[in-house]
Backbone as a printed PyTorch tensor [residue, N CA C, xyz], in Angstrom:
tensor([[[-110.6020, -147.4340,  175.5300],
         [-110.0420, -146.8770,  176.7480],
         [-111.1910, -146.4570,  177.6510]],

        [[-111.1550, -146.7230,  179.2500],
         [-112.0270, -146.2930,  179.7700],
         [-111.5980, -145.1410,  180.4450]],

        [[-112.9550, -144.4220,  181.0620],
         [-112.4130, -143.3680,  181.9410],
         [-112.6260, -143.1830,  183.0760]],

        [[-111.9100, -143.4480,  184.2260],
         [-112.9020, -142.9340,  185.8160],
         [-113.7100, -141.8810,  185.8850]],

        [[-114.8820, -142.2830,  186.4440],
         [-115.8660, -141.1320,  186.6770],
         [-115.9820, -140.7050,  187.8710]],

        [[-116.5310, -139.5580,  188.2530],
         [-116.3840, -138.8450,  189.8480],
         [-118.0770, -138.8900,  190.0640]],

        [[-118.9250, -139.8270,  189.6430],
         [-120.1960, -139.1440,  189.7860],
         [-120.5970, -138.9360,  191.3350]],

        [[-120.2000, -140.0520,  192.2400],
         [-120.4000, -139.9070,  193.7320],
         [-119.5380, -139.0370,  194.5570]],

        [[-120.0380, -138.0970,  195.9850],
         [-118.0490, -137.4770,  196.4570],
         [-117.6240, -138.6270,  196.9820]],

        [[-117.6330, -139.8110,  196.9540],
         [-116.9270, -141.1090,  197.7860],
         [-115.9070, -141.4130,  196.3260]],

        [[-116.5820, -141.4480,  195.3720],
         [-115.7680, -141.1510,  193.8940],
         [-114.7110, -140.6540,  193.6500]],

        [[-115.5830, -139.5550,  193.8920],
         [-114.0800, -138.3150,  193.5430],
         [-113.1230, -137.8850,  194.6070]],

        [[-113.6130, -138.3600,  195.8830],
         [-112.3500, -137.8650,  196.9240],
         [-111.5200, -139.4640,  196.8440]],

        [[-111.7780, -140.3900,  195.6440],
         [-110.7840, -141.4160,  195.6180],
         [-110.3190, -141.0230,  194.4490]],

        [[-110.4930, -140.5420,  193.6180],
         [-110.0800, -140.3270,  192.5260],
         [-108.6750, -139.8250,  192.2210]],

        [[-107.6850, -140.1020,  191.8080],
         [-106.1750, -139.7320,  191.9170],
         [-106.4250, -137.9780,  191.5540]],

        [[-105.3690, -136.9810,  192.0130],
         [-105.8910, -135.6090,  191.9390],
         [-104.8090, -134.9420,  190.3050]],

        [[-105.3320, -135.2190,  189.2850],
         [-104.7640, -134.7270,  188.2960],
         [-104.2210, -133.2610,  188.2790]],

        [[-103.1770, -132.9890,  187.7260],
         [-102.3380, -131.7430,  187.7530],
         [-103.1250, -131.1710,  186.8120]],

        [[-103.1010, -129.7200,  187.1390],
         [-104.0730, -129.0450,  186.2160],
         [-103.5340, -128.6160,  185.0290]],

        [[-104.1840, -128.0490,  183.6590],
         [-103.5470, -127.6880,  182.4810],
         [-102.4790, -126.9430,  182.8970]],

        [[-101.3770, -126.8140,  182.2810],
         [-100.0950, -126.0360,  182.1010],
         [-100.7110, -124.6180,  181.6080]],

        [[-100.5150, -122.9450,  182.3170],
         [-100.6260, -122.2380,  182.1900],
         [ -99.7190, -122.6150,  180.3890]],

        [[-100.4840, -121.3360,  179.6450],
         [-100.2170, -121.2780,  177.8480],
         [ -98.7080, -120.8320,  178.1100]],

        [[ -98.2500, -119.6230,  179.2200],
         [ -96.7360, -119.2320,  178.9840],
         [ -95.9060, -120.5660,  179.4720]],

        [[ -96.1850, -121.6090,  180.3060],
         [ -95.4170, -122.4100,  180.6490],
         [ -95.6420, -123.5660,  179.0840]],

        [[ -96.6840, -123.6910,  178.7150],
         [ -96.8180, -124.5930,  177.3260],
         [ -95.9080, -124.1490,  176.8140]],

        [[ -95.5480, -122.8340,  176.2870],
         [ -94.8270, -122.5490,  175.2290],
         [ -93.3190, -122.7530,  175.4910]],

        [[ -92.9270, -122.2300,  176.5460],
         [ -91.8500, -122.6870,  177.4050],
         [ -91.3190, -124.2890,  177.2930]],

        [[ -92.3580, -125.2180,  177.4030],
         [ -92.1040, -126.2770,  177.0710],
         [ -91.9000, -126.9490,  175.7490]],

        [[ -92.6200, -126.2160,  175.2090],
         [ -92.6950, -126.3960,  173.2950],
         [ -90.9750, -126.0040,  173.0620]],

        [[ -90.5520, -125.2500,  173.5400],
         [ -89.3770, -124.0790,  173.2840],
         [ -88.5820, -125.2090,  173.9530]],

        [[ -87.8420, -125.7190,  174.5920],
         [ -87.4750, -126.3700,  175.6100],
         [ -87.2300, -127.9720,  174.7100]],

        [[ -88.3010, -128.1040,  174.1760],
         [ -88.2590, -129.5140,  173.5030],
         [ -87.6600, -129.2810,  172.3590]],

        [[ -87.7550, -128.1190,  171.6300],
         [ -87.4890, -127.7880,  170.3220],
         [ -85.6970, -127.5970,  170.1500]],

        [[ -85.4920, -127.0260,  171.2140],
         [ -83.8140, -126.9500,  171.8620],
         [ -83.2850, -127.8320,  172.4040]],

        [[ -83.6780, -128.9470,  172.7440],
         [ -83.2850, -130.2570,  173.6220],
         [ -82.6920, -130.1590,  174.5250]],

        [[ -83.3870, -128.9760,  175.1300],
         [ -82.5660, -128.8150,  176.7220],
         [ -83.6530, -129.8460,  177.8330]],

        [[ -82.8630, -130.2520,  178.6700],
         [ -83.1390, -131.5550,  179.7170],
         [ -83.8010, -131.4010,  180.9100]],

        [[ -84.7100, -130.2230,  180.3670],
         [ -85.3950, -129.7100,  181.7000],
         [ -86.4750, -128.8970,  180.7950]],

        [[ -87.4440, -128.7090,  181.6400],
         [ -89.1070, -128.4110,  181.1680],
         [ -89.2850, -126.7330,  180.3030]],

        [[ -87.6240, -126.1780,  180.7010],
         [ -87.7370, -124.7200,  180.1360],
         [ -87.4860, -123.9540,  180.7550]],

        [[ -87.6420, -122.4340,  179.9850],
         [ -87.5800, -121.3390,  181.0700],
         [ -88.1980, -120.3110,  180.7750]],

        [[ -89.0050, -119.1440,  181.5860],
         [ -89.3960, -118.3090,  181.7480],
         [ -88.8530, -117.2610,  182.5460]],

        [[ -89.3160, -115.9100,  181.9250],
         [ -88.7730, -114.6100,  182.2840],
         [ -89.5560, -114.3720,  183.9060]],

        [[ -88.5630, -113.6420,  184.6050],
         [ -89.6030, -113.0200,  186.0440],
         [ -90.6660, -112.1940,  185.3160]],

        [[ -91.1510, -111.7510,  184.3690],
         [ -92.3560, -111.0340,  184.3580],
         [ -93.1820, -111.9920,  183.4350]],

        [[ -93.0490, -113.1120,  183.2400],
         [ -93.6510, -113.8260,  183.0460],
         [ -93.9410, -114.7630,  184.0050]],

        [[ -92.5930, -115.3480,  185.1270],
         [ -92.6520, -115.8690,  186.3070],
         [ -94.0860, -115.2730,  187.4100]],

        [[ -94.1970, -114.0500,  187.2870],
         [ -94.8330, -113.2360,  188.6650],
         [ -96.2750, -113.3460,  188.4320]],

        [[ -96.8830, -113.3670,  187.2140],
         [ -98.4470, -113.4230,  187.6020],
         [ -98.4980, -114.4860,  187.3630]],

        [[ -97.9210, -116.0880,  187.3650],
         [ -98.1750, -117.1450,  187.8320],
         [ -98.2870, -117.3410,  189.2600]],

        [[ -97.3570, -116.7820,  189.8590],
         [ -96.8770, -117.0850,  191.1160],
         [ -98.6240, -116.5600,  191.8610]],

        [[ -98.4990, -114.9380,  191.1980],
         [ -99.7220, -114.3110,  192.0830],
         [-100.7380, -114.8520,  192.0340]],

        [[-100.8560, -115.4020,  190.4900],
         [-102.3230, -116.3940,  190.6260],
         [-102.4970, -117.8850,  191.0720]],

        [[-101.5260, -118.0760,  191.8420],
         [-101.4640, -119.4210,  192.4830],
         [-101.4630, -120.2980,  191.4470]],

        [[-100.3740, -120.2470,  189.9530],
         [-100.6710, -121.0640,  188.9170],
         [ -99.2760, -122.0090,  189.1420]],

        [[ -98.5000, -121.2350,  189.7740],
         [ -96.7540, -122.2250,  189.9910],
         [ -96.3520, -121.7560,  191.7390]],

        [[ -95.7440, -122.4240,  191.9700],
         [ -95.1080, -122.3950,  192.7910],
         [ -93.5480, -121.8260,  192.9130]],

        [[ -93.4940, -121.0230,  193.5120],
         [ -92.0740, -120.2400,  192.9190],
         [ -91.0760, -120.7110,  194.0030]],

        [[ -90.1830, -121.2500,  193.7080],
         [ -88.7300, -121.9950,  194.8840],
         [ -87.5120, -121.0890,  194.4840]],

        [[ -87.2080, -120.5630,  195.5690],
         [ -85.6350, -120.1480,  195.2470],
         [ -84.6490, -121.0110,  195.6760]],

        [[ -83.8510, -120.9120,  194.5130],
         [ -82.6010, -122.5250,  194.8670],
         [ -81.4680, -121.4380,  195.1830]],

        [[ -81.2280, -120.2790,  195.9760],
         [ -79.9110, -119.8240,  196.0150],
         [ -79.7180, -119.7840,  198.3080]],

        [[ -78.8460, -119.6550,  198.2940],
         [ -77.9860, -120.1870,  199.4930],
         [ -78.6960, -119.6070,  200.5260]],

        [[ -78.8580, -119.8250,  201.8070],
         [ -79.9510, -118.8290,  202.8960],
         [ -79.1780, -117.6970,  202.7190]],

        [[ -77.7720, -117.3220,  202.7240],
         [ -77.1220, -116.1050,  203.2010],
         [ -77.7810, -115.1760,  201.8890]],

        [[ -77.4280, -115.5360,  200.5820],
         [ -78.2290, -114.9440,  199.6670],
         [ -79.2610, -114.3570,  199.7300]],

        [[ -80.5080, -114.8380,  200.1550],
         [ -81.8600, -114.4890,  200.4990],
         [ -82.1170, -114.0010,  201.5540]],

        [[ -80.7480, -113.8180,  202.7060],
         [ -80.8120, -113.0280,  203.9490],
         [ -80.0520, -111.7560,  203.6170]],

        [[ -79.3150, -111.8070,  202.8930],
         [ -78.6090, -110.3490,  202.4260],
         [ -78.4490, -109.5010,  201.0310]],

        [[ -78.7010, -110.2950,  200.3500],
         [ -79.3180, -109.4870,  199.4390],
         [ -80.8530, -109.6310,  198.8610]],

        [[ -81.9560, -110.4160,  199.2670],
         [ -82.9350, -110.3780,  199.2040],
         [ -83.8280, -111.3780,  198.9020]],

        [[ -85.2220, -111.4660,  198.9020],
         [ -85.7840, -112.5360,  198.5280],
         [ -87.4070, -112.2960,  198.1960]],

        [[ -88.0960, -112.8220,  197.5200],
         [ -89.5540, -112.7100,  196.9630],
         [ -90.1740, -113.4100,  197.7040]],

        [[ -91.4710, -112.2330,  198.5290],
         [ -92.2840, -112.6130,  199.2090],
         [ -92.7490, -114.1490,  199.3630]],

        [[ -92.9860, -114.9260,  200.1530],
         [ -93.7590, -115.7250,  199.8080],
         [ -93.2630, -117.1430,  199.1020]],

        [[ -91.9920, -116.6570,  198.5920],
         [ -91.1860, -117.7460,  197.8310],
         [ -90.3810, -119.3500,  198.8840]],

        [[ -90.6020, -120.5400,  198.5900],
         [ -90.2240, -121.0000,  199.0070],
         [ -89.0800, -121.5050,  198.7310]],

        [[ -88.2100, -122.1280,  199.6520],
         [ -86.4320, -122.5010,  199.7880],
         [ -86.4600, -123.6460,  200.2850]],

        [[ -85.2480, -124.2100,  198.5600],
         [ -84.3090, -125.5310,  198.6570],
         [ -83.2670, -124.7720,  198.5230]],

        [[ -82.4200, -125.0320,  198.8240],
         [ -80.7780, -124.6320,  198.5140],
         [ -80.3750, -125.4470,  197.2220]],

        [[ -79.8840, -124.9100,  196.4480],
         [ -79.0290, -125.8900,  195.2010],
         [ -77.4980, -126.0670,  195.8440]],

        [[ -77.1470, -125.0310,  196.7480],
         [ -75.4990, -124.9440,  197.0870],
         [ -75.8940, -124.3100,  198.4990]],

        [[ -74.7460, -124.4820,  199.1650],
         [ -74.9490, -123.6460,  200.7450],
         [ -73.4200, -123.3430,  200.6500]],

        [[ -73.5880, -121.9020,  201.3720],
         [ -72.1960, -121.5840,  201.7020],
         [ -71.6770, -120.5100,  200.8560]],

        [[ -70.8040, -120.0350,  201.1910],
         [ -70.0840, -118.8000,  200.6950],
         [ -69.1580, -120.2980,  199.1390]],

        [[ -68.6690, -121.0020,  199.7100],
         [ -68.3080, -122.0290,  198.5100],
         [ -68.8620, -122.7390,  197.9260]],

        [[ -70.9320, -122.5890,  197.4290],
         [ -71.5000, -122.9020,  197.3620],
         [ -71.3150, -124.4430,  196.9710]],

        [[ -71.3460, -125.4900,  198.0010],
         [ -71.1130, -126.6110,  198.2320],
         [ -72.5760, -127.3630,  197.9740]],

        [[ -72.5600, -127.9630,  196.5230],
         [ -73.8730, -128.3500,  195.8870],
         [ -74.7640, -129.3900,  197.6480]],

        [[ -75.6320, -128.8480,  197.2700],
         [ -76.8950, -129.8090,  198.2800],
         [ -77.5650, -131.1430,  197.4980]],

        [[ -76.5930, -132.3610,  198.0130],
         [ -76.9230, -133.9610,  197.5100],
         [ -78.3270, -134.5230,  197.3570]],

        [[ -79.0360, -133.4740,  198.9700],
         [ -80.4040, -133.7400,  198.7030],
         [ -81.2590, -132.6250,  198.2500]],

        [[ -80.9950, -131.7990,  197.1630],
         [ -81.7320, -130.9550,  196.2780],
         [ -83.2730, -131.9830,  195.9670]],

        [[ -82.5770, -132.7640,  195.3730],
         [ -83.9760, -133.2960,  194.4220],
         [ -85.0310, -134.0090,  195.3660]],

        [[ -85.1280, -134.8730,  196.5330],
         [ -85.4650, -135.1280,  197.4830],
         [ -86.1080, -134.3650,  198.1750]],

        [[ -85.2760, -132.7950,  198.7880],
         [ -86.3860, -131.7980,  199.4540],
         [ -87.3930, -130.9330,  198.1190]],

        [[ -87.1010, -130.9790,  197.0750],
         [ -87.6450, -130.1670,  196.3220],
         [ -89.0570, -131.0640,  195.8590]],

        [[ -88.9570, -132.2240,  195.7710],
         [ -90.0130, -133.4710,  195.4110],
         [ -90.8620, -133.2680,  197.0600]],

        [[ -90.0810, -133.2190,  198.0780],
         [ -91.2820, -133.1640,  199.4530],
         [ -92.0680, -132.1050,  199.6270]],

        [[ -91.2290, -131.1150,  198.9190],
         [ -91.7570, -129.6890,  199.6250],
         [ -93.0760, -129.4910,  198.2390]],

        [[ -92.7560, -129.9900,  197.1410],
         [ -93.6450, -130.2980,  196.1990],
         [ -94.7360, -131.2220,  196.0900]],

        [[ -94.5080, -132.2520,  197.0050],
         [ -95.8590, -133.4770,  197.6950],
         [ -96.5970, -132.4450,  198.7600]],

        [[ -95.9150, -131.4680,  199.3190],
         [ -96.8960, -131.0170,  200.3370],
         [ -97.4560, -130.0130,  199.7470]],

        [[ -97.8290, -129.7240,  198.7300],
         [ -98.7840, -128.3420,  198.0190],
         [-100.2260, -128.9810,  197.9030]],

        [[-101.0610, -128.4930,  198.3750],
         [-102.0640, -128.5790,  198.6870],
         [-102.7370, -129.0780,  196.8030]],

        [[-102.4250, -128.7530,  195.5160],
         [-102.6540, -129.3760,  194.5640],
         [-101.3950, -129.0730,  193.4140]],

        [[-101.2650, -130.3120,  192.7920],
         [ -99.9320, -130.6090,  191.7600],
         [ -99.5770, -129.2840,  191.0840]],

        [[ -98.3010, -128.1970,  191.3540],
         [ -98.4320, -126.9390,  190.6120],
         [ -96.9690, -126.9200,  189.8700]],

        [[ -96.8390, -126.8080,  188.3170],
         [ -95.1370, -126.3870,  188.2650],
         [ -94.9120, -125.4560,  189.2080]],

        [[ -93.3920, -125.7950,  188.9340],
         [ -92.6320, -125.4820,  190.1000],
         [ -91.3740, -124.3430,  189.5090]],

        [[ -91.2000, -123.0660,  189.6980],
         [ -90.1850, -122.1270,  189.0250],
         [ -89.1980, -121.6420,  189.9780]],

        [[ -88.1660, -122.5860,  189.0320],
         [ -86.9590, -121.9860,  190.3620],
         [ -86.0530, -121.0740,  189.7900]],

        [[ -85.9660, -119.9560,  190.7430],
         [ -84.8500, -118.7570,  190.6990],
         [ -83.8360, -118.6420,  191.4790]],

        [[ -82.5220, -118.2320,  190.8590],
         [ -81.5330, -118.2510,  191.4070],
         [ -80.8070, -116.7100,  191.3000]],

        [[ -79.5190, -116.7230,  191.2890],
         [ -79.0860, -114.8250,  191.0760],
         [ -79.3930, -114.8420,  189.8500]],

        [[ -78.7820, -115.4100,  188.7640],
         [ -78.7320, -115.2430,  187.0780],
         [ -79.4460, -116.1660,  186.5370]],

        [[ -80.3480, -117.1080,  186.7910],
         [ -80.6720, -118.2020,  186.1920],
         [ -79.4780, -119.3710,  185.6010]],

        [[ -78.8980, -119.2640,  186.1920],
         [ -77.3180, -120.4320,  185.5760],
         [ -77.5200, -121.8000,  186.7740]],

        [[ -77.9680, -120.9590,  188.1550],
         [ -77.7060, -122.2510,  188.8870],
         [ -79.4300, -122.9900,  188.9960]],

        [[ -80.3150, -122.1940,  188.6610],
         [ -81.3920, -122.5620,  188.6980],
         [ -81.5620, -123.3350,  187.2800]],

        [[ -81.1280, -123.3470,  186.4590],
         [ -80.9860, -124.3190,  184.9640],
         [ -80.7410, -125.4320,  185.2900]],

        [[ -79.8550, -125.1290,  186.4540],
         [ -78.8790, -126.5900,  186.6520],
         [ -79.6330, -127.5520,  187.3510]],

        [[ -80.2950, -126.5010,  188.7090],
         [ -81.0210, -127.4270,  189.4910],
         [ -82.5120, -127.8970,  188.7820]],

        [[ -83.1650, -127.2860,  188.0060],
         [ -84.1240, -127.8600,  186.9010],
         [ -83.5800, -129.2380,  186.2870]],

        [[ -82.3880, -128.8900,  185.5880],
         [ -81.8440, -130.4300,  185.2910],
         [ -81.7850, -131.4550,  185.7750]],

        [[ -81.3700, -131.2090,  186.9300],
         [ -81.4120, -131.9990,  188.4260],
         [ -82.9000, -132.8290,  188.6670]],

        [[ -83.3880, -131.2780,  188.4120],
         [ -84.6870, -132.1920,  189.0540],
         [ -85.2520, -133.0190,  188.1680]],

        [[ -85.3930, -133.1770,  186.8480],
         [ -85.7750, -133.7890,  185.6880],
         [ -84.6920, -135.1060,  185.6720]],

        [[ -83.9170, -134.7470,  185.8070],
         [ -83.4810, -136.1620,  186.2110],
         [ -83.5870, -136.9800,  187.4410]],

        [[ -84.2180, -136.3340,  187.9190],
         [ -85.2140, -137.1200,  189.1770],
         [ -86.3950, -137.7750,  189.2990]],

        [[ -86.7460, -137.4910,  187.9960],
         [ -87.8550, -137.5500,  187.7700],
         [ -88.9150, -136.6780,  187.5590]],

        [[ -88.9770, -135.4350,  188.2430],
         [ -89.7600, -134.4260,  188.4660],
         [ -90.1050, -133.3170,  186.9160]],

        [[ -91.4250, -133.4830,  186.9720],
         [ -91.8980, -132.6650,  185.7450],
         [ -92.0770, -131.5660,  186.0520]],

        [[ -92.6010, -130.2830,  184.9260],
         [ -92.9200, -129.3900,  185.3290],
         [ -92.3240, -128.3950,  186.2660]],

        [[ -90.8320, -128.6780,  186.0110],
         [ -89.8860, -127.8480,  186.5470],
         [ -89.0010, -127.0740,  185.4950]],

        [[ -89.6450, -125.7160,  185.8410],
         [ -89.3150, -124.6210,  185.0330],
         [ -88.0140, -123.8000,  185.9610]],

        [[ -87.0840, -123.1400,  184.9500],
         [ -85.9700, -122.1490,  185.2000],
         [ -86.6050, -120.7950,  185.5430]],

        [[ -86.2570, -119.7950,  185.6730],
         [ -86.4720, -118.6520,  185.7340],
         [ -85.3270, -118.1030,  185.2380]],

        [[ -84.9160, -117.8340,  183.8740],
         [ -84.0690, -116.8280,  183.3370],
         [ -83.7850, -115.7530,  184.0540]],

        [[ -82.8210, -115.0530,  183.7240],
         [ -82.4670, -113.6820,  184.5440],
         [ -81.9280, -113.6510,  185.9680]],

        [[ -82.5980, -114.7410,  186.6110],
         [ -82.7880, -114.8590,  188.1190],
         [ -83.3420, -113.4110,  188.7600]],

        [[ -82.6030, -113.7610,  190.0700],
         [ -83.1720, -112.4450,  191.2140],
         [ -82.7080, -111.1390,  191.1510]],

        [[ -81.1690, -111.1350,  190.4260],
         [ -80.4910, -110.0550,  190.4950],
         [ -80.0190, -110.0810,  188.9770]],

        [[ -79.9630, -110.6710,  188.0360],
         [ -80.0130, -110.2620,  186.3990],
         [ -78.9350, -110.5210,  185.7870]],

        [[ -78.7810, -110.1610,  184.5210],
         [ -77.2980, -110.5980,  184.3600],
         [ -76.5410, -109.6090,  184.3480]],

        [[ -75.0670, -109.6140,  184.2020],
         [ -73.7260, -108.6240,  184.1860],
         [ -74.2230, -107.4800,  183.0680]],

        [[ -73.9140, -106.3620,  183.5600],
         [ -74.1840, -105.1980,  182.4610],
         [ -72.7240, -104.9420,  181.9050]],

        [[ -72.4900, -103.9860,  181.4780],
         [ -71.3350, -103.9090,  180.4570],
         [ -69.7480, -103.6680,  181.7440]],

        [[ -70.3820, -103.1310,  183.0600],
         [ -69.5290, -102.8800,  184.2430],
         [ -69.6170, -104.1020,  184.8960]],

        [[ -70.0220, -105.3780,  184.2010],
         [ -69.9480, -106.2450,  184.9380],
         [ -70.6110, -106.5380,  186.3260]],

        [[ -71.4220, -105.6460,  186.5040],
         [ -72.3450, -105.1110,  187.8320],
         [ -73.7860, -105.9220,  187.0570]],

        [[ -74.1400, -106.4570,  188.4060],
         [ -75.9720, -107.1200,  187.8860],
         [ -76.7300, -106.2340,  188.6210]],

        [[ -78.1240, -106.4460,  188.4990],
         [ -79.0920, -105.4130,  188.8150],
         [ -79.5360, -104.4720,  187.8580]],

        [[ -78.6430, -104.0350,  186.9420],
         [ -78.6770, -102.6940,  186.2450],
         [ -79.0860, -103.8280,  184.7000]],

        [[ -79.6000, -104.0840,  184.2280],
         [ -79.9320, -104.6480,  182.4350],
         [ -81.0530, -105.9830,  182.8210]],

        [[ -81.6010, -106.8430,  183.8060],
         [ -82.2200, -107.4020,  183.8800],
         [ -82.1800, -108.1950,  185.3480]],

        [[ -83.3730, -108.9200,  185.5390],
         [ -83.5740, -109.4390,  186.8310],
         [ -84.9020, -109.3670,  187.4240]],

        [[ -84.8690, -110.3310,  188.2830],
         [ -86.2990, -109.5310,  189.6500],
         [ -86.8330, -108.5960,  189.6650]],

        [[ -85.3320, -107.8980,  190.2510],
         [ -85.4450, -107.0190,  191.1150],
         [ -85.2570, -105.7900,  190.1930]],

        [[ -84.5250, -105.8220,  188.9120],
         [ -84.6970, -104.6170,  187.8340],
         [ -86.0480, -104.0990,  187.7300]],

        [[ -86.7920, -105.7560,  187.3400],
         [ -88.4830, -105.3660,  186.8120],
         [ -89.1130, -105.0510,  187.9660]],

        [[ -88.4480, -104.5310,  188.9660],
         [ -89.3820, -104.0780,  189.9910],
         [ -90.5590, -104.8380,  190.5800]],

        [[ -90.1560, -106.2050,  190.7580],
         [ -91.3760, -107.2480,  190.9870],
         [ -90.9650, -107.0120,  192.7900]],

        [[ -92.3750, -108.0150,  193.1110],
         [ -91.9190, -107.5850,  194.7020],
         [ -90.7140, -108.4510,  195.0780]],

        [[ -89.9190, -107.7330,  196.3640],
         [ -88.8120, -108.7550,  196.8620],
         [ -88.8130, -107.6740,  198.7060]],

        [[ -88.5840, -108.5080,  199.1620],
         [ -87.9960, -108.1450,  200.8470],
         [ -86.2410, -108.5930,  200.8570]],

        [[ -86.2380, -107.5030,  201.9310],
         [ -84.7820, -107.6960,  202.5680],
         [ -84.2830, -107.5310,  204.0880]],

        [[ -83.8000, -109.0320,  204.3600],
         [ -83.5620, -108.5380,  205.8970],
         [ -82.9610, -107.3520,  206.4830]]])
């Protein structure tokens, strides 16, 4: 087997731009993921999600509806595909399409962690995207607002916004 070499910069600025190692929490995630035969790259907790994000190791996408992220909130910095729009969240046909462009335009190849309210619709759209082709598309468990506590109320037992990670609100 041979290997391309970068010894010249005429070299290496031809050189295809390899995705960098998989942060160890997203490895394991994936180890975990394969071991369960779920159809998508895995999932990780928001406090495992957040010092990726901060260290520019993933790219963090929220797949929940604009009204969502305009009224009850959204993480700095986070970028938006819609998985659904609408109060009847009416799935978005071209999910996998804007999520692959908005992912060609990152300045270098980064997984990609998408959050939703509970992590249910962000599983889905991970699936989605893996059947698109797209690697390195991780869930975010819990989502933004956590799951149902015993009152059936989220916010209060896990989430985002429980662990006190950053988030804005219009």
């Amino acid at each position: 087997m041979t290997h391309a070499t970068t010894d010249t910069p005429a070299a290496a600025a031809a050189a295809p731009q390899q995705p960098p190692a998989l942060p160890a929490v997203l490895q394991q995630a994936l180890v975990q993921a394969q071991a369960q035969g779920l159809p998508y790259a895995g999932s990780v907790t928001p406090l495992q999600a957040w010092p990726l994000v901060q260290q520019g190791q993933a790219l963090l996408v929220d797949v929940r509806t604009a009204e969502e992220r305009k009224f009850v909130g959204q993480v700095p910095g986070s970028a938006h595909v819609a998985w659904a729009s609408g109060t009847a969240l009416t799935r978005n046909p071209r999910f996998a399409r804007e999520l692959a462009a908005l992912h060609a335009k990152q300045p270098q190849p980064l997984p990609v962690l998408l959050l939703c309210r509970s992590g249910k619709r962000s599983a889905l759209a991970a699936q989605e995207a893996a059947k698109a082709g797209l690697v390195h598309v991780f869930n975010v468990s819990e989502g933004f607002e956590g799951d149902h506590d015993a009152l059936q109320q989220r916010g209060h037992f896990n989430g985002w916004r429980f662990y006190g990670l950053p988030w804005v609100q219009d």
